[in-house]
Every structure is written in structure tokens, then in C-alpha cells.
N, C-alpha and C positions, 0 to 999 in steps of 0.2 A: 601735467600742465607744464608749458614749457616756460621757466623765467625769463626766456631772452626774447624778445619785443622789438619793433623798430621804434618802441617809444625806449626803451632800457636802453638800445643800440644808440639813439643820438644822446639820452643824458651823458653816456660814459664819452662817448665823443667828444660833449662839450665841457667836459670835466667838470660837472654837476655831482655831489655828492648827494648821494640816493640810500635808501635799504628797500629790499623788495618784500611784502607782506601779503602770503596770499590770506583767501579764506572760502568757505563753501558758499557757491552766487547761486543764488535762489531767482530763478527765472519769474516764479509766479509773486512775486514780492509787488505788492504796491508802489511802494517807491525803494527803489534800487538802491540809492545812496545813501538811506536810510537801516536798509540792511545790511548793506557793507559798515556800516557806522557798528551797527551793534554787533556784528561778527567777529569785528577787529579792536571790540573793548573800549572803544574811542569816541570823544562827543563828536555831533553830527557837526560843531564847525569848524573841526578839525581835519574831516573828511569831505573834500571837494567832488563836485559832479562837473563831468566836463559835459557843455549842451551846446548843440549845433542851431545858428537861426541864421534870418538874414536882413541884411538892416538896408533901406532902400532897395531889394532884389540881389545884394550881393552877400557872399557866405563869410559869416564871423563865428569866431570859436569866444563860449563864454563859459568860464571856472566860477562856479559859487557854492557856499557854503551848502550840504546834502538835505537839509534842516529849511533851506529859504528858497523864495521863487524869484523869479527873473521879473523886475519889471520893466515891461516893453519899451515906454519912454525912457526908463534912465539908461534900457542899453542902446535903444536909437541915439541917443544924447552923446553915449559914451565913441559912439563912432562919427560924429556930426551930420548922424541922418535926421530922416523926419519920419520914419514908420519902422518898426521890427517884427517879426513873428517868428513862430523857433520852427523851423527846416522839419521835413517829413523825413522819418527815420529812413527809409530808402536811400534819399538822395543824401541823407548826413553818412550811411555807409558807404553810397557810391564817391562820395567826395573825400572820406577823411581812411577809405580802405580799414575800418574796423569794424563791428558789430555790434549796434546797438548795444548798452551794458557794458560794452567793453570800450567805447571810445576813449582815447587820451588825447589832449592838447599835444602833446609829443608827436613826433615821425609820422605826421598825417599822410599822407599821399598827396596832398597840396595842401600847402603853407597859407594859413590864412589868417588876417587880421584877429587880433586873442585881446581877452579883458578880463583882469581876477578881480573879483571883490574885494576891493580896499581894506573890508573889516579884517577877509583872510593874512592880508599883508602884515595885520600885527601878531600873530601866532608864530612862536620859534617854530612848529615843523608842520606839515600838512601829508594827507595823504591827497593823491591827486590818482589817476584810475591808471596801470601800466600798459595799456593795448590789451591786456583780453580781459573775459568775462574773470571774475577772481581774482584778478591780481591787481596790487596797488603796489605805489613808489612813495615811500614817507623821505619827503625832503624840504628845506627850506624854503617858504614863499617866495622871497625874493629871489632867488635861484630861480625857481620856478619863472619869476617875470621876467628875467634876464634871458635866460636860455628861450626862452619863448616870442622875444621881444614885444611883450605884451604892455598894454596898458593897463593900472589899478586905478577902479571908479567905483564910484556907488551903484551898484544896480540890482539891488534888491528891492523889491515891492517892502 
């Protein structure tokens, strides 16, 4: 597996201190971020899922804890739409050029509108997914919102 990513490639870029952790990704897993949670010895909200939807028709990237689900008003809210639903895995790899399981809010292929879960915002480090299947980037939240130019809202159900 290769460590170097074009998500790795822009952290170092924007001089983002990171450490890279892989571990073995279980394809047939229930919930993915959930397995990476317990592969990597670490609580689920410690470990972020990055999910692709779209809020009025247009494509937003959302980071939440591995452990909670997305709820649709509070991410419509979090973008000042009025409807959300999360994007068909097709079009979230034809839009962010990674592969389901392996998406990161990093070096997508197009830059698009991001929101981390506020509660993540109080955790000194987070794991967030490095562009492919098994690999994760443990680094600071706020970092993370920064380099991302992302918004922190409520949007968990």
C-alpha cells in the first residue's frame, strides 16, 4: 500500500501536521468506520468518516464521528439549504476521484463545500480516512477545518 496520497500530498503542502496509520479494510464490513475504529484500537469518535451528499442538488463533503449518522436537516441547515440526501457512491467517486471506503475530505478532484461535526472539534487528534482503502491521517481537528476550509456544525441525528 502506497502512504503517499493526494490527500497526504496537499496536507504536507499546507503544512498540516499529520501521522499516517494504516490497517487491514475489510471490504465486507457493515460499517466501515466502524471497523477502522476498532482496527486502529481507537474510540469510534475519534475516528471520522468522510461522506459525500448533496444539499439542494449541489455536492458537499461531510466528516462525522464513525459511531453517528448524518442528519439530513441539520446538514441542509449547515449549508443554508432546504433538502439533503447523501450522493450515490458512483458519483461521490466520480466527483472526489477516490473509492468508496477510501474517500478523504483531502485532494479531492474537486473542492467542494466540507462540515466536521463540532463535537469532533473538541478532540486533541482525530483520525480522518488518507485517500485509500486502509489508510488514515491522525491529526488535529482544527487543522483539519483550517486546511479544509470547512465549517464546524451540528449534524448529527
Amino acid at each position: 500500500m502506497s502512504k503517499t496520497t493526494r490527500a497526504t500530498q496537499v496536507l504536507s503542502q499546507s503544512g498540516v501536521a499529520f501521522t499516517i496509520h494504516t490497517y487491514d479494510y475489510d471490504p465486507g464490513a457493515e460499517r466501515v468506520g466502524l471497523q477502522a475504529a476498532e482496527a486502529l484500537g481507537e474510540a469510534p469518535q475519534r475516528v471520522l468518516k468522510t461522506l459525500m451528499a448533496e444539499v439542494d442538488g449541489r455536492p458537499v463533503c461531510v466528516v462525522v464521528p464513525s459511531d453517528r449518522e448524518v442528519s439530513m436537516k441539520k446538514l441542509a441547515s449547515a449549508f443554508s439549504g432546504k433538502s439533503a440526501r447523501m450522493m450515490k457512491p458512483a458519483d461521490a467517486e466520480r466527483l472526489t476521484g477516490y473509492h468508496v471506503g477510501g474517500i478523504s475530505p483531502f485532494g479531492q478532484r474537486k473542492a467542494v463545500p466540507t462540515a466536521i461535526e463540532e463535537t469532533a472539534l473538541a478532540e486533541a487528534l482525530v483520525y480522518i480516512n488518507g485517500g485509500q482503502r486502509g489508510l488514515q491521517v491522525r491529526l488535529d481537528p482544527k487543522d483539519a477545518l483550517k486546511a479544509l476550509k470547512a465549517v464546524g456544525a451540528s449534524l448529527i441525528a
